[in-house]
Predicted model as a PDB file, atoms N, CA, C, CB and O in Angstrom, pLDDT in the B-factor column:
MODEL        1                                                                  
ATOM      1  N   UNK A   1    -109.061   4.980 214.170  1.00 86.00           N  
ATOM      2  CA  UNK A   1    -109.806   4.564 212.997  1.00 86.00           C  
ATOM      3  C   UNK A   1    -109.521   3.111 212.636  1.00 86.00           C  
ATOM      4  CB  UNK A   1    -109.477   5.464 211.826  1.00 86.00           C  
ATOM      5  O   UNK A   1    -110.223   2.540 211.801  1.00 86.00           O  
ATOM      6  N   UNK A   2    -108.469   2.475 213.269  1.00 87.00           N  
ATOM      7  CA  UNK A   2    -108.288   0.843 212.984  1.00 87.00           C  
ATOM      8  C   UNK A   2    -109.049   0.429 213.796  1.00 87.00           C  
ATOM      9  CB  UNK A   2    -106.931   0.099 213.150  1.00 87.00           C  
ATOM     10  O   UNK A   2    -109.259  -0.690 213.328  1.00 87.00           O  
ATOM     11  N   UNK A   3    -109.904   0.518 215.091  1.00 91.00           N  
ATOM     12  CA  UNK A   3    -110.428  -0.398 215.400  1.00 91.00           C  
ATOM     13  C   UNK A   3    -112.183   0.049 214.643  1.00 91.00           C  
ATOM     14  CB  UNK A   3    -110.101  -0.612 217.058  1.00 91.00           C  
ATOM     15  O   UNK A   3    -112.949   1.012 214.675  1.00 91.00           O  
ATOM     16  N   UNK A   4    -112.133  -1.576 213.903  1.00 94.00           N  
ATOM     17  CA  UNK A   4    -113.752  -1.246 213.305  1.00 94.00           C  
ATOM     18  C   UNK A   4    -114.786  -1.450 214.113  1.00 94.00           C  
ATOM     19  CB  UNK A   4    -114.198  -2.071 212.135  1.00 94.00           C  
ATOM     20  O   UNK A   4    -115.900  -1.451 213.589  1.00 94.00           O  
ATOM     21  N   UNK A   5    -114.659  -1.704 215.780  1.00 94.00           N  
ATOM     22  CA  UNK A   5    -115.784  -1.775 216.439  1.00 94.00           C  
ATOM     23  C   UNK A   5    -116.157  -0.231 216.675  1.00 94.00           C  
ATOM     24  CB  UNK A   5    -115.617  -2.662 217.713  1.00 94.00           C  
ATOM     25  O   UNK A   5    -117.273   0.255 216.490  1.00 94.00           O  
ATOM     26  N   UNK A   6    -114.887   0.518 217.166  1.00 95.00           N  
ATOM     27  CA  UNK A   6    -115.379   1.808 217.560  1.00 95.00           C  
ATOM     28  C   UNK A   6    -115.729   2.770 216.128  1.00 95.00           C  
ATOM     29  CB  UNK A   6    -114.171   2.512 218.571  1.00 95.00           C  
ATOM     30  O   UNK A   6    -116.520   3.704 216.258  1.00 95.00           O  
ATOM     31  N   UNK A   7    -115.128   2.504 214.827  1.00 95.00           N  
ATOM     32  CA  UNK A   7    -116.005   3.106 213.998  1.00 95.00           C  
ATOM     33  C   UNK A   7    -117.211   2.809 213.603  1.00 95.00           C  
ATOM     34  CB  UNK A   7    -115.570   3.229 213.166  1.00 95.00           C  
ATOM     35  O   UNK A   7    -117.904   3.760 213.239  1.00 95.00           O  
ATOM     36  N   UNK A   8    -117.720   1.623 213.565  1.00 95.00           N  
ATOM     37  CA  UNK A   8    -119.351   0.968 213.540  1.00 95.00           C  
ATOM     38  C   UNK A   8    -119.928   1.727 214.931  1.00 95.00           C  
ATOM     39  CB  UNK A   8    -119.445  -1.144 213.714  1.00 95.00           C  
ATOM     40  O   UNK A   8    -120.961   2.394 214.860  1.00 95.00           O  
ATOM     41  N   UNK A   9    -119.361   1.614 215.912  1.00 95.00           N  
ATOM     42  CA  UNK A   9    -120.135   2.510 217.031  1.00 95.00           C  
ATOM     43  C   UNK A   9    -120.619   4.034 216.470  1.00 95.00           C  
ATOM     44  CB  UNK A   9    -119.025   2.763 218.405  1.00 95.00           C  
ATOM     45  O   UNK A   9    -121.724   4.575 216.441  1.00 95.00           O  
ATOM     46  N   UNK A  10    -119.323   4.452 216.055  1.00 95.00           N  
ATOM     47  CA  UNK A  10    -118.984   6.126 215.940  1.00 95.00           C  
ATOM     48  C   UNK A  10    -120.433   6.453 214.833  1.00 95.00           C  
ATOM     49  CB  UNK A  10    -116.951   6.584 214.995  1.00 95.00           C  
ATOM     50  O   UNK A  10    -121.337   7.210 215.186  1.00 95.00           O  
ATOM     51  N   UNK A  11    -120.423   5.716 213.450  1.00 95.00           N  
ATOM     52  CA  UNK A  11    -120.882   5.387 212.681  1.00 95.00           C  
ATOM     53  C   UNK A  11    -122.696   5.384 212.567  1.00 95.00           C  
ATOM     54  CB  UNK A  11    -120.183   4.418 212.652  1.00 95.00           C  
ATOM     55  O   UNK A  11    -123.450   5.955 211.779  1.00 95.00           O  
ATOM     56  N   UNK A  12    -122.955   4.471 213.733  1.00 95.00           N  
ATOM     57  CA  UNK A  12    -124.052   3.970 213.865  1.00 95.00           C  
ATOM     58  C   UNK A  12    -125.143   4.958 215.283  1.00 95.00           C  
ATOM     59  CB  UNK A  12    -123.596   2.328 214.123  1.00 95.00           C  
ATOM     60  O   UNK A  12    -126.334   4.940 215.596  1.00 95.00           O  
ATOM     61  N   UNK A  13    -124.567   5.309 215.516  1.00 94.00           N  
ATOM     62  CA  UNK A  13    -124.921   5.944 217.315  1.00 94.00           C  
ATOM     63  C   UNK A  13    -124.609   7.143 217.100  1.00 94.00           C  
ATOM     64  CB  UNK A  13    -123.955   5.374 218.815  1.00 94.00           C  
ATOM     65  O   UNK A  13    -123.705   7.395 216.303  1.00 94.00           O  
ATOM     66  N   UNK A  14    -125.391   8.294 217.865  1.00 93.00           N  
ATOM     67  CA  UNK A  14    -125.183   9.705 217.943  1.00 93.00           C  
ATOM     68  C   UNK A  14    -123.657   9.704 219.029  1.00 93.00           C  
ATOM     69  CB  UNK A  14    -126.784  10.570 218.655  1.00 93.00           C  
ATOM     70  O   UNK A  14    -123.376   8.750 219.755  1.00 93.00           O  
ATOM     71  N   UNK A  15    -122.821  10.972 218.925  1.00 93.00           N  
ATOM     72  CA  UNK A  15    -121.379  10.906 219.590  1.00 93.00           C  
ATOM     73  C   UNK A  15    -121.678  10.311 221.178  1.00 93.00           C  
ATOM     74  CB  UNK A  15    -120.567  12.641 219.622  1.00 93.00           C  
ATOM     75  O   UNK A  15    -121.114   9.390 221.769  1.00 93.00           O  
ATOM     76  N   UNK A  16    -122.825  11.235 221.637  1.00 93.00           N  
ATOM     77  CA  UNK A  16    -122.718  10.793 223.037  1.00 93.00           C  
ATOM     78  C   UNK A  16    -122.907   9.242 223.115  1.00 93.00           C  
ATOM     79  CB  UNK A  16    -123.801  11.540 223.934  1.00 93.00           C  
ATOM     80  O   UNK A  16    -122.072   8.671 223.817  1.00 93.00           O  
ATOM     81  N   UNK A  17    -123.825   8.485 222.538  1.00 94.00           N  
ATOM     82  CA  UNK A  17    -123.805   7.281 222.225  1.00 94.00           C  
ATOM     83  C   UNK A  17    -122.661   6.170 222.299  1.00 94.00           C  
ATOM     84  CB  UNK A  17    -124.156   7.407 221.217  1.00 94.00           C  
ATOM     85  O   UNK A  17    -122.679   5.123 222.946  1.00 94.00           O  
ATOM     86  N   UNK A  18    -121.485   6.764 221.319  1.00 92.00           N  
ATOM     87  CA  UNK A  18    -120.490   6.201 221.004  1.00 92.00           C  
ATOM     88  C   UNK A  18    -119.507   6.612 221.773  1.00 92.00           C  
ATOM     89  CB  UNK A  18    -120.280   6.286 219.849  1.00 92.00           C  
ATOM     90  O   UNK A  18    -118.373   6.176 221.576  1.00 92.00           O  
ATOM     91  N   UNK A  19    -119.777   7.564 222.830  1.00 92.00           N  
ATOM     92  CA  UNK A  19    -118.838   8.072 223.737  1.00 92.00           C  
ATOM     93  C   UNK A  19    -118.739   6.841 224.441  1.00 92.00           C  
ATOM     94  CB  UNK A  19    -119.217   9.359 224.576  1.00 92.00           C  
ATOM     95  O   UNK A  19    -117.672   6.231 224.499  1.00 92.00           O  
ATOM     96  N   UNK A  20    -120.202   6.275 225.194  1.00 93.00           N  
ATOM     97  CA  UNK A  20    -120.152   5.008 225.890  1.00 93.00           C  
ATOM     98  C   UNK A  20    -120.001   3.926 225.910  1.00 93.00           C  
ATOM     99  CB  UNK A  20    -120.630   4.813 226.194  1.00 93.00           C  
ATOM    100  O   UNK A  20    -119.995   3.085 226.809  1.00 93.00           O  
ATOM    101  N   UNK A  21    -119.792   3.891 224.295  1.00 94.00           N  
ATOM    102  CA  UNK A  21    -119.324   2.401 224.108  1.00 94.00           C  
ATOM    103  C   UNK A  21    -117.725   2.144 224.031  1.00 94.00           C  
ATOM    104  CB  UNK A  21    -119.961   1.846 222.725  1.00 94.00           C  
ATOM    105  O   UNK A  21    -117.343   1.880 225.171  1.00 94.00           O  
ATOM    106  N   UNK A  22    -116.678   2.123 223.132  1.00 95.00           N  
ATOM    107  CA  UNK A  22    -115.426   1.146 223.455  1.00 95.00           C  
ATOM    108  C   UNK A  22    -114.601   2.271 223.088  1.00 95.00           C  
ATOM    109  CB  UNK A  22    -115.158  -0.440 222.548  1.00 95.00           C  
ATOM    110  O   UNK A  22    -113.375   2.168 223.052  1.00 95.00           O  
ATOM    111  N   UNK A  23    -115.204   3.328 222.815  1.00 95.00           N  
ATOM    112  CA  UNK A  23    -114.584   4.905 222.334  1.00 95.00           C  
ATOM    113  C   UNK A  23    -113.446   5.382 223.436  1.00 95.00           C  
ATOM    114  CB  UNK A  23    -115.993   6.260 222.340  1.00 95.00           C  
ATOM    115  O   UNK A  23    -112.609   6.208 223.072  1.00 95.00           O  
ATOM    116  N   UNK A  24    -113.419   4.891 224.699  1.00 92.00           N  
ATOM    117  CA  UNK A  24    -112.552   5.243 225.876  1.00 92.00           C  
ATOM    118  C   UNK A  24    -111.418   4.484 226.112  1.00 92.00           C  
ATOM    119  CB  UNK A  24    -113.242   5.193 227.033  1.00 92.00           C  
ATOM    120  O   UNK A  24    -110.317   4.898 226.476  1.00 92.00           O  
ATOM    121  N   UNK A  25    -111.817   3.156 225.841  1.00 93.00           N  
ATOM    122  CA  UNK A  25    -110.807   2.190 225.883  1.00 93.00           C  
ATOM    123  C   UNK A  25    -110.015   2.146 224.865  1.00 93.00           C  
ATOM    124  CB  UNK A  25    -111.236   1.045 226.037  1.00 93.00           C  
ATOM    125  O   UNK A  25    -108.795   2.009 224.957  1.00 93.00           O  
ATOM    126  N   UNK A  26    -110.672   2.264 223.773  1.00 94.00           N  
ATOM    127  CA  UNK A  26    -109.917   2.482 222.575  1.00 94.00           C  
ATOM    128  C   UNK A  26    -108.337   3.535 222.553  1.00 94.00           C  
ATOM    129  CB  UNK A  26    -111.075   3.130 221.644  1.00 94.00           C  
ATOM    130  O   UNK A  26    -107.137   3.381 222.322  1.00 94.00           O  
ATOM    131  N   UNK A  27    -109.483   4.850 223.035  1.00 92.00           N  
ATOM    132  CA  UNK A  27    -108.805   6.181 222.852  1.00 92.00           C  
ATOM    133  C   UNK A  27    -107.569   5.900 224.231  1.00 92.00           C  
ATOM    134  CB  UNK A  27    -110.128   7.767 223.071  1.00 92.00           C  
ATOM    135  O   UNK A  27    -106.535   6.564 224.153  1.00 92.00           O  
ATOM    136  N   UNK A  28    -107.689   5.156 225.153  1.00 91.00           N  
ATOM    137  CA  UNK A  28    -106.357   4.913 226.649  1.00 91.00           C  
ATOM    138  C   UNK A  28    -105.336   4.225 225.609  1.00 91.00           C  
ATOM    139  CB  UNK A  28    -106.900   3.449 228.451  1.00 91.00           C  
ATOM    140  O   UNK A  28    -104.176   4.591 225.422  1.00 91.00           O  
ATOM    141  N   UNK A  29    -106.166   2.877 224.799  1.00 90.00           N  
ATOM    142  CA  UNK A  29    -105.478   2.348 224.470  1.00 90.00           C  
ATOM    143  C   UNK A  29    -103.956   3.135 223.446  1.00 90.00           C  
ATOM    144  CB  UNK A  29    -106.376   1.503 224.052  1.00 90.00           C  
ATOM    145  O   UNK A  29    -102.736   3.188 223.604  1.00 90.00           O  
ATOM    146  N   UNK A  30    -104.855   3.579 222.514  1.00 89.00           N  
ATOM    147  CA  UNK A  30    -104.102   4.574 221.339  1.00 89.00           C  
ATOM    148  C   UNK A  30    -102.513   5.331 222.407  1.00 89.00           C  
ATOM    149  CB  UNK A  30    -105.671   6.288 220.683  1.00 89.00           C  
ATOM    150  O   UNK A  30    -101.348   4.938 222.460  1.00 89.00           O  
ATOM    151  N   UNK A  31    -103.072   6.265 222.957  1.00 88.00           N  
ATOM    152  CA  UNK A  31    -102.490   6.983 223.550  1.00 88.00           C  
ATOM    153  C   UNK A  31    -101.536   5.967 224.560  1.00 88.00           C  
ATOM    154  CB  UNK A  31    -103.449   7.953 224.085  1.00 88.00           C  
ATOM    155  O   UNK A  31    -100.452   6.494 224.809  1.00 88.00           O  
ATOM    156  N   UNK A  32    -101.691   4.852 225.078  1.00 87.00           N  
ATOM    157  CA  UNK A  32    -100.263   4.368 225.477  1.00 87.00           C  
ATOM    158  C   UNK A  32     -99.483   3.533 224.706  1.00 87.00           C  
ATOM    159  CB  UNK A  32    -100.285   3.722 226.594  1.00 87.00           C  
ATOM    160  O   UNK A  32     -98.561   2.783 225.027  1.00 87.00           O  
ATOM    161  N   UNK A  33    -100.005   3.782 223.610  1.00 87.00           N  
ATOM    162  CA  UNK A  33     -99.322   3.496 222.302  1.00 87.00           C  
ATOM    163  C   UNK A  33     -98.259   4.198 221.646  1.00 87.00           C  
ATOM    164  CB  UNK A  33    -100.154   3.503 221.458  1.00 87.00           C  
ATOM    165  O   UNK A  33     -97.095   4.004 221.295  1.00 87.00           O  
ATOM    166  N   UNK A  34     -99.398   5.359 221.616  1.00 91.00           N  
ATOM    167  CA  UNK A  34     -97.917   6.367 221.063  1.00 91.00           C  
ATOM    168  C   UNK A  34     -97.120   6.955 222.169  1.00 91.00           C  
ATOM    169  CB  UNK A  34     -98.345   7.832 220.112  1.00 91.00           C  
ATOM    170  O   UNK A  34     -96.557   8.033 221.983  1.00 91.00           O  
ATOM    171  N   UNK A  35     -97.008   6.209 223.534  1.00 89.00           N  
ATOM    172  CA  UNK A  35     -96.231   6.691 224.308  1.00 89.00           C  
ATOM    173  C   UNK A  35     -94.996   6.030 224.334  1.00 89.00           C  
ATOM    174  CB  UNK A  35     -96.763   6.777 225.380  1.00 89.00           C  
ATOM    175  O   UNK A  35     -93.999   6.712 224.569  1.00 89.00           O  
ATOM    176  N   UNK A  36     -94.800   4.008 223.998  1.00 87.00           N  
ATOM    177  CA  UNK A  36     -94.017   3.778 223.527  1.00 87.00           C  
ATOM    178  C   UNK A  36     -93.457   3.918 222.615  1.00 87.00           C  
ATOM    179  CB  UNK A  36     -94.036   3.311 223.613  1.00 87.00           C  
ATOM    180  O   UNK A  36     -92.258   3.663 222.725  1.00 87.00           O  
ATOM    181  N   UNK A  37     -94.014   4.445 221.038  1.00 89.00           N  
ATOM    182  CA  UNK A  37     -93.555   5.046 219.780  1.00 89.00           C  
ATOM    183  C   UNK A  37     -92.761   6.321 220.524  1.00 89.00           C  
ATOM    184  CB  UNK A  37     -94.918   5.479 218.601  1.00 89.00           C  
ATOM    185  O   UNK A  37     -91.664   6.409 219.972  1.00 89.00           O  
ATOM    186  N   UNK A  38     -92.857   7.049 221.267  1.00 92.00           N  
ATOM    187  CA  UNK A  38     -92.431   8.046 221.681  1.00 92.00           C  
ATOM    188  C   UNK A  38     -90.934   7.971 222.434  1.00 92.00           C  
ATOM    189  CB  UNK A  38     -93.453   8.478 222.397  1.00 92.00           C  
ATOM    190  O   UNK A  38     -89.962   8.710 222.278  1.00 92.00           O  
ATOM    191  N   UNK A  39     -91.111   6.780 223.328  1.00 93.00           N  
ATOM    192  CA  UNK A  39     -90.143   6.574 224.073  1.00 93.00           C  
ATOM    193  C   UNK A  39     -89.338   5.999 222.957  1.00 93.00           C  
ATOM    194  CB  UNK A  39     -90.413   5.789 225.328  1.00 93.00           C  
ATOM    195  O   UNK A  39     -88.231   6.503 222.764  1.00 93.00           O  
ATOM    196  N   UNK A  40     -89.735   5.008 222.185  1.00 93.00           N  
ATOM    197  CA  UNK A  40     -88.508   4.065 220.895  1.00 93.00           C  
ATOM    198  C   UNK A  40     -87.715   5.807 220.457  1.00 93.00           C  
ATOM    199  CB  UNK A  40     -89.791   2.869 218.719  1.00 93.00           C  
ATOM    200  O   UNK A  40     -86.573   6.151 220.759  1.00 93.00           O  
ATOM    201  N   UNK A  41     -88.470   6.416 219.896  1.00 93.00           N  
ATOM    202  CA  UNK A  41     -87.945   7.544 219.190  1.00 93.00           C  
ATOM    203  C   UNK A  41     -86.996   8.190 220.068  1.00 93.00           C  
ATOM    204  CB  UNK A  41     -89.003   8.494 218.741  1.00 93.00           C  
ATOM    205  O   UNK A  41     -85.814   8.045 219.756  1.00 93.00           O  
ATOM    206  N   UNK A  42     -87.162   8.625 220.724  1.00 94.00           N  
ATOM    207  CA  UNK A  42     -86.534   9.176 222.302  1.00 94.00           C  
ATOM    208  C   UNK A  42     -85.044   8.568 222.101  1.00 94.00           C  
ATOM    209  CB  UNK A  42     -87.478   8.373 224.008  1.00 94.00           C  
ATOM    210  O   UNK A  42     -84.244   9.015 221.279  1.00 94.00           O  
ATOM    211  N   UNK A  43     -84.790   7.473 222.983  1.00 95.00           N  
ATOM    212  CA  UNK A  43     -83.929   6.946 222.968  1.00 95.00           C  
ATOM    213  C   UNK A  43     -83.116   6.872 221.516  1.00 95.00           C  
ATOM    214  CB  UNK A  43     -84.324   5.965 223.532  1.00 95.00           C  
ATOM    215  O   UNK A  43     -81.926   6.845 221.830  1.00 95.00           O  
ATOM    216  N   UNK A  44     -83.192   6.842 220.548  1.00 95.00           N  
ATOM    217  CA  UNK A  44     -82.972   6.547 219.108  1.00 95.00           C  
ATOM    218  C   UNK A  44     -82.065   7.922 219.216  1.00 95.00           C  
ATOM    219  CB  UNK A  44     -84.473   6.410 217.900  1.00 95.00           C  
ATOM    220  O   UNK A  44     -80.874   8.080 219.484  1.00 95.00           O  
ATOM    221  N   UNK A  45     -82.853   8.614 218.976  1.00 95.00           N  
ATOM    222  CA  UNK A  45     -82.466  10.182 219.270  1.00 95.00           C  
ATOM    223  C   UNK A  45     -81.041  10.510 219.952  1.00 95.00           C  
ATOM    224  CB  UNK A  45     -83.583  10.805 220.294  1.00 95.00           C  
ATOM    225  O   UNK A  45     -79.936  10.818 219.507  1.00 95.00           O  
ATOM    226  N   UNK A  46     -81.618  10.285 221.331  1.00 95.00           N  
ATOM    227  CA  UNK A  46     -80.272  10.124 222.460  1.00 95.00           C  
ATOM    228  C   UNK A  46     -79.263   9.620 221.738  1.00 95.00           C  
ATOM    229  CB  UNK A  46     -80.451   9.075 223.791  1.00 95.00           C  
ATOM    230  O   UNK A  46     -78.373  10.317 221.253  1.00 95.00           O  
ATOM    231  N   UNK A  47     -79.350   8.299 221.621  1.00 97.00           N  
ATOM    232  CA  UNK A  47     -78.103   7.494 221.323  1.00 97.00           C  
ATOM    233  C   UNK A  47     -77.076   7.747 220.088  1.00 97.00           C  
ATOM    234  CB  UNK A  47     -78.572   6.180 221.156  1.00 97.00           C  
ATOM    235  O   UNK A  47     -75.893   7.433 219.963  1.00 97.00           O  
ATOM    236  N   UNK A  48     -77.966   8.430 219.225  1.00 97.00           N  
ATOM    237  CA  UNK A  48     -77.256   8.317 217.691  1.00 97.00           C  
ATOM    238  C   UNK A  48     -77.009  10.077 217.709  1.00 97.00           C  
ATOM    239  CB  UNK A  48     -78.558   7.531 216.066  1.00 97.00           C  
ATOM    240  O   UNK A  48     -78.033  10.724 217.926  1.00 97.00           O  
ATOM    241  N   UNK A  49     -75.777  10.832 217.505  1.00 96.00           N  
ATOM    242  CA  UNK A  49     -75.983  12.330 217.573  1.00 96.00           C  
ATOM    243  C   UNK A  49     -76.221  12.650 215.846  1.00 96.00           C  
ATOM    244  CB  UNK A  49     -74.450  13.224 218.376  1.00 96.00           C  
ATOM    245  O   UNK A  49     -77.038  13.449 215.387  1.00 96.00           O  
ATOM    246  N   UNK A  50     -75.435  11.943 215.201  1.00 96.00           N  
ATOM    247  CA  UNK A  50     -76.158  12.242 213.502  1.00 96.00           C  
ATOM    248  C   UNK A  50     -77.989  12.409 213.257  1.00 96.00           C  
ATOM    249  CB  UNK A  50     -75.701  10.612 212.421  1.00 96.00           C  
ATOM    250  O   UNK A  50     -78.615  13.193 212.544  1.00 96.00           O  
ATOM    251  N   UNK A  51     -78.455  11.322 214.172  1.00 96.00           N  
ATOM    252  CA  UNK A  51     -79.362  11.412 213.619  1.00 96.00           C  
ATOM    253  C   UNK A  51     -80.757  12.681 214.604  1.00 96.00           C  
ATOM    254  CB  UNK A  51     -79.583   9.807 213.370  1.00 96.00           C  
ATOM    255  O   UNK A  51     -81.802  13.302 214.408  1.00 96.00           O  
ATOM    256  N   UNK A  52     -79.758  12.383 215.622  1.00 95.00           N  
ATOM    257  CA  UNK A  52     -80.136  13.545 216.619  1.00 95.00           C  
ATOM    258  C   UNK A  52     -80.064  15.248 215.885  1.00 95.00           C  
ATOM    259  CB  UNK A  52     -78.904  13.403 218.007  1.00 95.00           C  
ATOM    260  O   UNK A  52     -80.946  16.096 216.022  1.00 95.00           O  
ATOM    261  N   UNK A  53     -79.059  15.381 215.282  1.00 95.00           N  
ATOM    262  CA  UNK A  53     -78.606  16.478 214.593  1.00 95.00           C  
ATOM    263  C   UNK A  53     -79.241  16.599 213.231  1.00 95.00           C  
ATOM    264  CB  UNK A  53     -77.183  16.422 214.501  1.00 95.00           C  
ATOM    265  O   UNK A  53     -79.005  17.705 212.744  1.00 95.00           O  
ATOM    266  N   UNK A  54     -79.985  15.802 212.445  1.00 96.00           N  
ATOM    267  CA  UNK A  54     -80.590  15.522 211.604  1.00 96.00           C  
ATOM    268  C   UNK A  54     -82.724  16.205 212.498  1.00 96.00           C  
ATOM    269  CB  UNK A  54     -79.969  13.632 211.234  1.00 96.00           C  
ATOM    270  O   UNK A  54     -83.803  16.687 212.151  1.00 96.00           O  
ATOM    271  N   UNK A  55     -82.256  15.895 213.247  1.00 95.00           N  
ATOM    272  CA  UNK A  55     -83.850  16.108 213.898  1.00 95.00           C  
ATOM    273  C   UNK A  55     -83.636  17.569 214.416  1.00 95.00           C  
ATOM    274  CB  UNK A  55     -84.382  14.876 215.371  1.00 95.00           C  
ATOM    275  O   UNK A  55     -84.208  18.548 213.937  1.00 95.00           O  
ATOM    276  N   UNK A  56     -83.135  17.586 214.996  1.00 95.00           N  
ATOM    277  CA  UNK A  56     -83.107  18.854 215.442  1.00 95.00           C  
ATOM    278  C   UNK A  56     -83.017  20.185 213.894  1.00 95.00           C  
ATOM    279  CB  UNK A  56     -81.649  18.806 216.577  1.00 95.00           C  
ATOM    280  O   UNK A  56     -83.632  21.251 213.848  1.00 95.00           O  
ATOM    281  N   UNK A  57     -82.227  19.721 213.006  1.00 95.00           N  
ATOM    282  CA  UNK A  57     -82.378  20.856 211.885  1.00 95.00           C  
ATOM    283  C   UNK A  57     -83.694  20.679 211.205  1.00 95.00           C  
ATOM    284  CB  UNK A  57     -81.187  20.796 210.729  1.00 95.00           C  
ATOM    285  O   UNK A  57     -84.317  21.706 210.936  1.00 95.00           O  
ATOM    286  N   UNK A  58     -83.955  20.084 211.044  1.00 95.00           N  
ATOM    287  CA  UNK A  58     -85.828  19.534 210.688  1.00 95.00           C  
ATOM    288  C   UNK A  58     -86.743  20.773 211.605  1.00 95.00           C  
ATOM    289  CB  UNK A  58     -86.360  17.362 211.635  1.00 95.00           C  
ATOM    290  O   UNK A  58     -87.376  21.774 211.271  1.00 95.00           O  
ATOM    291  N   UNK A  59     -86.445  20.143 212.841  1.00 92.00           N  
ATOM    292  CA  UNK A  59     -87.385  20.792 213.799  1.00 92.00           C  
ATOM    293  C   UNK A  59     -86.892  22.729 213.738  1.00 92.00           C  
ATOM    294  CB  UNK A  59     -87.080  19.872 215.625  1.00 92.00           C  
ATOM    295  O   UNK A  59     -87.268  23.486 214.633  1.00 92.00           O  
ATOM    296  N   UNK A  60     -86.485  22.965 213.168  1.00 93.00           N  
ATOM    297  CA  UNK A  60     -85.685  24.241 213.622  1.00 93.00           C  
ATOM    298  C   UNK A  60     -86.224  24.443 211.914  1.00 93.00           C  
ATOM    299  CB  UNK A  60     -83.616  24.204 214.308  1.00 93.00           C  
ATOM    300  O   UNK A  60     -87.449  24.385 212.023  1.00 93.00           O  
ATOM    301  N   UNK A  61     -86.012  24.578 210.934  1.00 93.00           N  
ATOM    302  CA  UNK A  61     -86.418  24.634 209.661  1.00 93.00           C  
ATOM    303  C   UNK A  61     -88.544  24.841 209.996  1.00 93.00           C  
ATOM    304  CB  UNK A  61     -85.664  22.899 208.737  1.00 93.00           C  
ATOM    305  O   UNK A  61     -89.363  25.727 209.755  1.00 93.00           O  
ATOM    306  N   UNK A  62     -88.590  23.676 210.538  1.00 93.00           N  
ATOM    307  CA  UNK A  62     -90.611  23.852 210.648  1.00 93.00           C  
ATOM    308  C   UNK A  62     -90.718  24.728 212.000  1.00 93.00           C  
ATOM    309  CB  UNK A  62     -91.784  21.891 211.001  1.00 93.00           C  
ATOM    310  O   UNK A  62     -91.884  24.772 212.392  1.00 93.00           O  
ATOM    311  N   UNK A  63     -89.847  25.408 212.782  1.00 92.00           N  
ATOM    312  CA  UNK A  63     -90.121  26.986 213.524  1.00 92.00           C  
ATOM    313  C   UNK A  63     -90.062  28.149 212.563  1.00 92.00           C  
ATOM    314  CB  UNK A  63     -88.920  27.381 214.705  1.00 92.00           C  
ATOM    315  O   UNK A  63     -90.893  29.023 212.314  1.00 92.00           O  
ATOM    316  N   UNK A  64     -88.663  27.883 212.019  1.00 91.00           N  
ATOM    317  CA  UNK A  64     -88.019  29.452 211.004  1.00 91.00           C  
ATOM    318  C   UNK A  64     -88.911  29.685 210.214  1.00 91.00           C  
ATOM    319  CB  UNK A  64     -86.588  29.393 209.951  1.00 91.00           C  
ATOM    320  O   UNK A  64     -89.469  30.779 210.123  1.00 91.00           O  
ATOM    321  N   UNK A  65     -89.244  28.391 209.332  1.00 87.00           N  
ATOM    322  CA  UNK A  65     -90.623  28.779 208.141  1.00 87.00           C  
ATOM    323  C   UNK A  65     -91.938  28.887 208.603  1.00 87.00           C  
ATOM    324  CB  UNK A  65     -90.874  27.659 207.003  1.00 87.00           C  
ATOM    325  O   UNK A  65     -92.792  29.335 207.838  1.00 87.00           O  
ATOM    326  N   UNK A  66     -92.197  28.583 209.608  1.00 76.00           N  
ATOM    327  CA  UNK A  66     -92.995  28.997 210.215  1.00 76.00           C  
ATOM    328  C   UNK A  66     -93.296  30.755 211.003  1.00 76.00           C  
ATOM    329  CB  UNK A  66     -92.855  28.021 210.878  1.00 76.00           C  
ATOM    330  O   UNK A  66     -94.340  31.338 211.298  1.00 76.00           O  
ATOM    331  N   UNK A  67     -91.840  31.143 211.124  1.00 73.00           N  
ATOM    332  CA  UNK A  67     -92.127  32.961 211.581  1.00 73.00           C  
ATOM    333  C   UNK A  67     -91.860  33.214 210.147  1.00 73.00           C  
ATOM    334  CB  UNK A  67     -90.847  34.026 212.942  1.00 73.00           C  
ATOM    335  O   UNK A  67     -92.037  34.397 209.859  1.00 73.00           O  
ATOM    336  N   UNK A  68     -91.611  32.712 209.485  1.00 61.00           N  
ATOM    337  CA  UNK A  68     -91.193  33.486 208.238  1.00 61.00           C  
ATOM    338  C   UNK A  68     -92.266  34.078 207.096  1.00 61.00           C  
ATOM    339  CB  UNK A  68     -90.291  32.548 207.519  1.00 61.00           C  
ATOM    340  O   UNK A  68     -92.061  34.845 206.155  1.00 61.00           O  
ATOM    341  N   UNK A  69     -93.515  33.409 207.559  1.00 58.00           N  
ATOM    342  CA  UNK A  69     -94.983  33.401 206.557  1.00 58.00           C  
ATOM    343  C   UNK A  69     -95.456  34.763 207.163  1.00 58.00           C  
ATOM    344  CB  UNK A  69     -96.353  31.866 206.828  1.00 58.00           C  
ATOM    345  O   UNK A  69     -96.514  35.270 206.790  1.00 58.00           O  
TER     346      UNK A  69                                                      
ENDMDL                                                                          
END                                                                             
């Protein structure tokens, strides 16, 4: 949604339309984006066990309350 070419596309053009315009490049782009956000986090993780141990009870809290409904 930050790039305003592909929402003026999205916007303006039926989907298949906007499929062909910058909607692909965009969407590669995004996605090897959050692959370095992914990797920064990663490593962060690894390195620090507080904060590693901090994530992991997070993640374990949004399973439990999750069987728990």
């Amino acid at each position: 949604m930050e790039n305003e070419l592909v929402m003026r596309q999205i916007k303006e053009n039926s989907a298949e339309q906007a499929m062909l315009g910058d909607f692909s490049r965009a969407l590669g782009d995004a996605i090897m984006s959050s692959g370095s956000a992914h990797q920064n986090q990663m490593m962060q993780l690894l390195s620090d066990p507080a904060k590693s141990a901090r994530f992991g009870k997070l993640v374990f809290e949004m399973i439990a309350g999750g069987q728990r409904q």
